[in-house]
N, C-alpha and C positions, 0 to 999 in steps of 0.2 A: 527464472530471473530472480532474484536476489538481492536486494536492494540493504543497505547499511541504516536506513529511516525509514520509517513508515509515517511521512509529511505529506503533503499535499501534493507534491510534486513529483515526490516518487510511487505517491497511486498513480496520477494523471500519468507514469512512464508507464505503468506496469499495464494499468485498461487500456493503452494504446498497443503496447505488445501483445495480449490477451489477443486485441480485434485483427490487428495483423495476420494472426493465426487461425482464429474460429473465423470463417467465413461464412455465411448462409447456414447458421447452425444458434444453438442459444450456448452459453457457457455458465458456470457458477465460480465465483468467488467468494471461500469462505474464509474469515478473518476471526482469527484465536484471540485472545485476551493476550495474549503474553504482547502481540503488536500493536494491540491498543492501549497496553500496559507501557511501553517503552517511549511511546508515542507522548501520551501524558506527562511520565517522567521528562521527557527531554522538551516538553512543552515548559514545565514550573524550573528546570535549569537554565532556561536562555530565559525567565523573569528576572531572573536573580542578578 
């Protein structure tokens, strides 16, 4: 899955798709700089 934000909303889509699929198992989620990066950026654009 492929999400265009990395907001609030589109973790909460993505941990839901995740559990959809790992059932009775653990999973990892690991998150780059570059989506926490874009994230920020597009957090101080919608201040402005």
């Amino acid at each position: 899955m492929a999400l265009p934000f990395a907001d609030t909303a589109a973790m909460q889509l993505h941990l839901h798709e995740i559990s959809r699929h790992v059932r009775e198992a653990h999973a990892v989620l690991q998150l780059t700089k570059a989506e926490k990066a874009r994230a920020k950026y597009e957090r101080q654009t919608k201040l402005v």
